[in-house]
C-alpha positions in Angstrom: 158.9 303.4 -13.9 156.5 305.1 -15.9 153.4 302.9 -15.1 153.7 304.1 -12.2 152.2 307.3 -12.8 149.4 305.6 -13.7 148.8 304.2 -10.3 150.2 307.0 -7.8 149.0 310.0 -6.3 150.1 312.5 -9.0 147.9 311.0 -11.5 144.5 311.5 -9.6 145.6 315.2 -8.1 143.2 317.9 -9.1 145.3 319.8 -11.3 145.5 321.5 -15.0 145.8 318.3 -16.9 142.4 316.5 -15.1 140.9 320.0 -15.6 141.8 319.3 -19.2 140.5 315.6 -19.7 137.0 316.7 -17.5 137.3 319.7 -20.6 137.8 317.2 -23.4 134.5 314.6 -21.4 132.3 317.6 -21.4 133.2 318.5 -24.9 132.3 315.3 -26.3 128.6 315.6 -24.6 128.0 318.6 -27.1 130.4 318.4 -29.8 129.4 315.5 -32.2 133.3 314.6 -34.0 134.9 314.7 -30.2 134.5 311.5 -29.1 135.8 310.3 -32.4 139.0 312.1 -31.6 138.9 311.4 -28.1 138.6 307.4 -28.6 141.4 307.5 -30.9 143.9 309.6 -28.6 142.8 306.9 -25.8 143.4 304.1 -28.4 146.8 305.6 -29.4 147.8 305.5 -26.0 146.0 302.3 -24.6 148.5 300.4 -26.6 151.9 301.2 -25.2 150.4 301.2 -22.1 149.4 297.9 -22.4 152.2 296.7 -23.9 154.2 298.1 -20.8 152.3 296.2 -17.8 152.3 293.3 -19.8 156.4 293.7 -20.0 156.1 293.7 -16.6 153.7 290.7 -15.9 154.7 287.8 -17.7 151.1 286.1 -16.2 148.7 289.5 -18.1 146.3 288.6 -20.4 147.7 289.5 -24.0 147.2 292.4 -26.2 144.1 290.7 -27.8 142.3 290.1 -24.9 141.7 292.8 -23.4 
């Protein structure tokens, strides 16, 4: 399953792609239109992400409340 990811021990490994999302945090600090972008790449994929747990858990709370 792809949630999965999410929640195992790949996700949290110190590797490139957490060296790139620490990149992106730090960015934001000094760069004013960053966390614009930022927000709406996490927005983007906040959705289907979402949308999958809640495929998998009939009891979730829906889209609009969280």
């Amino acid at each position: 399953m792809a949630i999965d990811y999410f929640f195992g021990p790949e996700f949290a490994s110190p590797d490139a792609e957490n060296a790139l999302v620490l990149g992106f945090v730090e960015l934001s600090r000094t760069m004013p239109k960053s966390p614009e972008v930022l927000t709406t790449a996490y927005s983007a994929t906040r959705v289907p992400l979402v949308d999958s747990c809640n495929s998998r858990n009939p009891r979730s709370a829906p889209r609009s409340a969280m």
